[in-house]
C-alpha positions as CSV (number, residue, x, y, z in Angstrom):
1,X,0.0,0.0,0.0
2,X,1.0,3.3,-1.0
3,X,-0.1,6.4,1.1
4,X,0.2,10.0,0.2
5,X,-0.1,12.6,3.5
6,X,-0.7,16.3,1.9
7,X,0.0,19.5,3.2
8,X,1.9,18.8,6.0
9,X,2.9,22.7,5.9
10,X,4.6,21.8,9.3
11,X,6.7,19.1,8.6
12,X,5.1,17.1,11.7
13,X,2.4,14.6,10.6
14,X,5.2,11.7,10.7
15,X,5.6,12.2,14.3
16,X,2.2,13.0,15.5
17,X,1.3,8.7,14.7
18,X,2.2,5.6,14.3
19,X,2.6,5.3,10.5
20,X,5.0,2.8,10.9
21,X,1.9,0.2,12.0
22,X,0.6,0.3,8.7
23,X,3.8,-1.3,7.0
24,X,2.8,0.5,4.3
25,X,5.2,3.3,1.8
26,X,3.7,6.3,3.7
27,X,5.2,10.1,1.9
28,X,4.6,13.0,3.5
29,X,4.2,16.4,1.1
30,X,5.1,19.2,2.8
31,X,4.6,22.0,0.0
32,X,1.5,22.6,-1.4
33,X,0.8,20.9,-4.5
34,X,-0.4,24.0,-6.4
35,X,-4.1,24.5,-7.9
36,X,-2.8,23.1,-11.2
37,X,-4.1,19.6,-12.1
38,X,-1.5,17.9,-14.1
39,X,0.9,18.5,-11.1
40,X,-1.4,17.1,-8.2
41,X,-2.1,14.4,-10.5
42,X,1.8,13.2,-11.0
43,X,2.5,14.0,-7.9
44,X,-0.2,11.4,-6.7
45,X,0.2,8.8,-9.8
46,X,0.5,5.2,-8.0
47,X,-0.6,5.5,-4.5
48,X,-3.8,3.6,-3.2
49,X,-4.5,6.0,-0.1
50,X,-4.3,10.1,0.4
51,X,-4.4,11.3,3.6
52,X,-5.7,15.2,2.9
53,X,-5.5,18.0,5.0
54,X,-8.9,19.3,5.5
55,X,-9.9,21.4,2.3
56,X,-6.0,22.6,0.9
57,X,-5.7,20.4,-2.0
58,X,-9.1,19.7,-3.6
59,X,-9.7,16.4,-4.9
60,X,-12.0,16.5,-8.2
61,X,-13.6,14.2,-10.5
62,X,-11.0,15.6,-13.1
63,X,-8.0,14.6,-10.8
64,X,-9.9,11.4,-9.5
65,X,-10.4,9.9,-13.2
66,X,-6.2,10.4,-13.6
67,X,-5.8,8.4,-10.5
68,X,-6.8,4.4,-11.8
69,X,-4.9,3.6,-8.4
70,X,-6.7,5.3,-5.7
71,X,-9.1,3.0,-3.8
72,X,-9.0,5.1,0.1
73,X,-9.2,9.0,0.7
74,X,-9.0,10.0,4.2
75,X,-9.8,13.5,5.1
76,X,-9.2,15.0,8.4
77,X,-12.2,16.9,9.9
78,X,-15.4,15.5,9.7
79,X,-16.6,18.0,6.6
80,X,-14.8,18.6,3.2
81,X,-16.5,20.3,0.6
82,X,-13.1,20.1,-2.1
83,X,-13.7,16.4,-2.3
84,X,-16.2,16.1,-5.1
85,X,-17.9,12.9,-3.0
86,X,-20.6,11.9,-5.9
87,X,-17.3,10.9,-7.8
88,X,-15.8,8.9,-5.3
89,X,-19.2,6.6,-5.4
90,X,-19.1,6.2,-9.1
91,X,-15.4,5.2,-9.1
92,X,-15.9,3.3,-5.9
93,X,-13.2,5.0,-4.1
94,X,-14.0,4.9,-0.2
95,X,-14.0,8.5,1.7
96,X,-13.5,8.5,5.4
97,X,-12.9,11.3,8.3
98,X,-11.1,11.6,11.7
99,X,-12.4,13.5,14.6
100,X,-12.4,16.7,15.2
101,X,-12.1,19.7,17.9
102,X,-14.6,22.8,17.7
103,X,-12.3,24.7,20.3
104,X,-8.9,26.1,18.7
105,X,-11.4,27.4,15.6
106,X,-13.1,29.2,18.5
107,X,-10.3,29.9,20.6
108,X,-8.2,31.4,17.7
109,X,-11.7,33.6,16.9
110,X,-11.1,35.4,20.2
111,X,-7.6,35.7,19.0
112,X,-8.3,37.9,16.1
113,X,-10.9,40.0,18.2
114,X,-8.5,40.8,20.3
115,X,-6.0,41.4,18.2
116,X,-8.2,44.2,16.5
117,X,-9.7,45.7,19.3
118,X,-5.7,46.4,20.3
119,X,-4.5,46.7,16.9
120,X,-1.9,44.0,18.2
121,X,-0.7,43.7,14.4
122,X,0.2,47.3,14.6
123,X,2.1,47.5,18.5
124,X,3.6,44.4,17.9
125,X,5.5,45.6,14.9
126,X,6.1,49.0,16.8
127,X,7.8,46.8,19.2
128,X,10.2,45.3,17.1
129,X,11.2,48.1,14.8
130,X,12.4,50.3,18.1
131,X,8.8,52.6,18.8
132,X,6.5,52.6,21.7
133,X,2.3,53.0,21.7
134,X,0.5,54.3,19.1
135,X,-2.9,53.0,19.0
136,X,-5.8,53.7,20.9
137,X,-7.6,50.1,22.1
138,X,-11.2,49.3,22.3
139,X,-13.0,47.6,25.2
140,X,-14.9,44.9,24.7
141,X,-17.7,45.3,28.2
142,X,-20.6,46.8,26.9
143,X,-20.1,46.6,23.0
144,X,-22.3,44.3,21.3
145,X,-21.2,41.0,19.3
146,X,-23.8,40.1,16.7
147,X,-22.7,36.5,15.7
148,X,-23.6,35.1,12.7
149,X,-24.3,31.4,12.9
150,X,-24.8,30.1,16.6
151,X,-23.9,27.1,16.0
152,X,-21.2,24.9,17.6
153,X,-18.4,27.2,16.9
154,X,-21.0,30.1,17.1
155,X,-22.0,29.2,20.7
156,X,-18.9,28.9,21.9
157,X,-17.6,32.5,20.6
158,X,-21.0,33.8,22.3
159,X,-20.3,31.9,25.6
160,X,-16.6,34.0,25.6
161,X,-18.4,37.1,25.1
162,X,-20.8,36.9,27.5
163,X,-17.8,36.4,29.9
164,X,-16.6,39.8,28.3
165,X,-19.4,41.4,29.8
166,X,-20.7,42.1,26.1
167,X,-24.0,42.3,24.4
168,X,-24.5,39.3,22.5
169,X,-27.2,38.8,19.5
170,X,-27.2,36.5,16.8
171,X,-29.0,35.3,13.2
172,X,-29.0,32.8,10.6
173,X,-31.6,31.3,8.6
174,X,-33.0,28.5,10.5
175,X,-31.9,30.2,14.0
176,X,-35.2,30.2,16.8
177,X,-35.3,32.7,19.9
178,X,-35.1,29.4,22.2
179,X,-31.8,27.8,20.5
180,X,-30.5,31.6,20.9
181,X,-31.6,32.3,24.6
182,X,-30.3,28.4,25.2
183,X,-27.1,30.3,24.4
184,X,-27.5,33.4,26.5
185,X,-27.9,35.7,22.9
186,X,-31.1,37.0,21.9
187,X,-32.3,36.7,18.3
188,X,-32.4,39.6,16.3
189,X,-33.3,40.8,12.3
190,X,-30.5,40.1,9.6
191,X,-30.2,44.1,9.1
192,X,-30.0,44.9,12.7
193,X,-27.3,41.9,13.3
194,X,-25.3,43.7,11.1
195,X,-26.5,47.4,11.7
196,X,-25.6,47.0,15.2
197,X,-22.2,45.2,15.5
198,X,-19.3,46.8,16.8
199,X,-17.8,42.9,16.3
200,X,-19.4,40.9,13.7
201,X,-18.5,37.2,13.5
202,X,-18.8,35.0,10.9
203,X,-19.3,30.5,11.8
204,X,-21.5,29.2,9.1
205,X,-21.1,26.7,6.9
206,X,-19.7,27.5,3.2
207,X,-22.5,26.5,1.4
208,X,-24.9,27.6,-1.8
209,X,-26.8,29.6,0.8
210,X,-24.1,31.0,2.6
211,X,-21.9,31.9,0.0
212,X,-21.8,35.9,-0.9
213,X,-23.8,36.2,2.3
214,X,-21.6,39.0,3.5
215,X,-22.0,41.5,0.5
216,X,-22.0,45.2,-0.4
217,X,-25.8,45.7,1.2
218,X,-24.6,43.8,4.5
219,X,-21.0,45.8,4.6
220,X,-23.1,49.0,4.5
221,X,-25.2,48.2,6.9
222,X,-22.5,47.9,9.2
223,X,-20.8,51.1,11.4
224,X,-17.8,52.9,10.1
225,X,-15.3,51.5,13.2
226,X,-17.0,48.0,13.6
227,X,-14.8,45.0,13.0
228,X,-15.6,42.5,10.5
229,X,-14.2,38.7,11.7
230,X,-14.1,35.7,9.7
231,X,-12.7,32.4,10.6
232,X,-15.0,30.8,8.9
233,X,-14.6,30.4,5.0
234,X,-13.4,32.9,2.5
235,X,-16.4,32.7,0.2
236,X,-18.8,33.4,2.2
237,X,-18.1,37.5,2.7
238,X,-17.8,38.9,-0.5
239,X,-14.2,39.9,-0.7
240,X,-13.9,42.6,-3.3
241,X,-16.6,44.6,-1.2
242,X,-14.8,44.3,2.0
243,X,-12.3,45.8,0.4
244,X,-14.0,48.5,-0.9
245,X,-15.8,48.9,2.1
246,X,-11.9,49.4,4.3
247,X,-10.6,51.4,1.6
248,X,-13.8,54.1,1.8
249,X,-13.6,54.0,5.6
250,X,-17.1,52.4,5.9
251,X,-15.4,49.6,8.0
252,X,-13.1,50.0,10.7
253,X,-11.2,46.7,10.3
254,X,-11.3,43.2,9.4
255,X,-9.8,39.9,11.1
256,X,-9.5,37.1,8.8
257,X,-8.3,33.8,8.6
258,X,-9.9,32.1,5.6
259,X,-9.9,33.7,1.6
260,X,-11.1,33.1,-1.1
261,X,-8.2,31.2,-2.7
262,X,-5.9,29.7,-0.5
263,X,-2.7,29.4,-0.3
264,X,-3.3,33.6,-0.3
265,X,-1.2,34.9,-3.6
266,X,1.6,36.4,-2.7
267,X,0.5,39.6,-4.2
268,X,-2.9,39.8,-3.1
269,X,-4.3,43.2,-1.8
270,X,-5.3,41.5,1.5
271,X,-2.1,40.9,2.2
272,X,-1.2,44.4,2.6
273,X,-4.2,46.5,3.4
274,X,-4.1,48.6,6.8
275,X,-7.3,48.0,8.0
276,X,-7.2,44.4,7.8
277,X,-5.3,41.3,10.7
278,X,-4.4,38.1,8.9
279,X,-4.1,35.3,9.4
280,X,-2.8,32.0,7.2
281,X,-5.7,29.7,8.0
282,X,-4.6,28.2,11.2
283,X,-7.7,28.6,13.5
284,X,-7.5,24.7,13.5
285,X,-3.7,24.2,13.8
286,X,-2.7,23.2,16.8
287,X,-0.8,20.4,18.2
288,X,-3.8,18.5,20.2
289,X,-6.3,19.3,16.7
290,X,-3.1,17.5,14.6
291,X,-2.6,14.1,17.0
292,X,-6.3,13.1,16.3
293,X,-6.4,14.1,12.8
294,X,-3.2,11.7,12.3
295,X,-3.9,9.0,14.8
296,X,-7.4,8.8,13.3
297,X,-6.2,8.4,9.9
298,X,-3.9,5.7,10.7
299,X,-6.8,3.7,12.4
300,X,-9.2,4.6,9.3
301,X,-6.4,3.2,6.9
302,X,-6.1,0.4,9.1
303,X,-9.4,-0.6,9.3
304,X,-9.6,0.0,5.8
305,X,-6.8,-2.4,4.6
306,X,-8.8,-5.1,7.5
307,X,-12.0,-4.5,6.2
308,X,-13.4,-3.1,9.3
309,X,-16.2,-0.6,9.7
310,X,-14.7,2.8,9.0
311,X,-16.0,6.5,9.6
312,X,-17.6,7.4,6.3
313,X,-17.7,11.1,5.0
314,X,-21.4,11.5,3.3
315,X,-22.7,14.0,1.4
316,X,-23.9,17.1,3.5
317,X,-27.4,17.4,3.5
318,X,-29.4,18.8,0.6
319,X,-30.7,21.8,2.0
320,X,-26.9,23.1,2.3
């Protein structure tokens, strides 16, 4: 068996599990394979089993009819939208997923508040390059938090706030007044979630629905010095308005972690514009999120090569 781990940007998966179990050929690719096809595919060209890293390197019915060999994809996370799954059926190609933990995606939310209410980005590079204070910082007690999407990664932003001492409100489609006061929020309009934020954070779902949610109407409903915060996915705000709305002051900042293409180009306006903190996607990324993402694939491989009941990825429900 030959297994193919992607987008080990760290250089750590090998150490994180016991690969060595599997007595299989196991490579690890720490660069990304790029968005071009005929390069994923010859990098991947022989091996039964890919191992992918959440949603880097998608995995489409054009790559998956050059790949004769692949009979396993394991991805980690339990939900990956770049794996086109109604493929995998027809070709018979297995899909499985490891577990998962909600809290560094919420934990590295609070992160990026913070960081713009204290325009860390800004002192921290003060720091370094010899100056002192120059920003003016925000508190949070007694701003409100209009959260969009309450649900598990929602709630648990919301919980933090409400610790802030911060008014918390929330919206999304299917969202009811109970599952929001179960919360400690209160349900409010779509207009006056966004009308009203001085922090406005984003944890839905990238989905037909969701995606171009957060467009020009929403940005300007919002106040000139809230902050935008996405940790989400990219698609979902649209990103040439946000950057309209920072460049004509009618947003105070934005916090992102998640864009529209990823890796971010090198040259992309994002990377340099005042108003906005980012970050490279790593609101998952830590140590504890890695060992079960890598000590679950191993077991799903495993079972896999036994013929044991393995965690299946399905297709998300119709309504998304």
């Amino acid at each position: 068996m030959r297994i193919a781990v992607l987008d080990d940007y760290q250089g750590i998966a090998a150490s994180l599990a016991d690969w060595d179990s599997l007595q299989a050929e196991v490579t690890f690719f720490s660069d990304y394979l790029g968005a071009d096809d005929d390069g994923v595919v010859a990098a991947l060209a022989g091996y039964d089993v890919v191992v992918a890293m959440r949603e880097r390197t998608p995995i489409t019915a054009d790559r998956l009819a050059r790949l004769p060999e692949l009979r396993l994809i394991v991805s980690t996370g339990r939900r990956n939208a770049s794996i086109d799954l109604k493929a995998t059926a027809a070709r018979g190609i297995t899909v499985c997923h490891t577990g998962y933990l909600p809290s560094p995606a919420a934990e590295h939310t609070w992160a990026l508040i913070h960081a713009a209410t204290r325009r860390l980005d800004v002192e921290l590079g003060a720091i370094r390059s010899g100056g002192w204070q120059t920003t003016l910082g925000r508190n949070l007690e007694g701003r409100r938090l209009s959260v969009l999407g309450l649900g598990n990664l929602g709630s648990r932003v919301a919980k933090v706030g409400l610790a802030f001492g911060m008014d918390v409100v929330a919206w999304s489609q299917n969202l009811t007044e109970e599952r929001a006061a179960e919360v400690g929020a209160r349900l409010v309009e779509k207009e006056e979630l966004f009308a009203t934020a001085d922090v406005l954070t984003i944890h839905l779902v990238l989905s037909k629905r969701s995606r171009g949610l957060v467009g020009s109407a929403e940005l300007g409903l919002m106040k000139p010095d809230a902050i935008l915060v996405n940790t989400s996915r990219g698609p979902i705000v649209d990103e040439a308005a946000l950057l309209a709305a920072l460049r004509g002051d009618r947003l105070g900042l934005t916090a992102l972690d998640v864009f529209d293409v990823e890796p971010l180009p090198a040259d992309h306006p994002l990377r340099h514009e005042r108003r906005a903190i980012t970050t490279p996607h790593i609101g998952y990324v830590t140590r504890e999120q890695y060992e079960i993402f890598y000590r679950d694939a191993v077991e799903d491989i495993a079972a896999f090569a036994a013929g044991a009941p393995i965690r299946l990825l399905e297709l998300p429900p119709k309504n998304l």
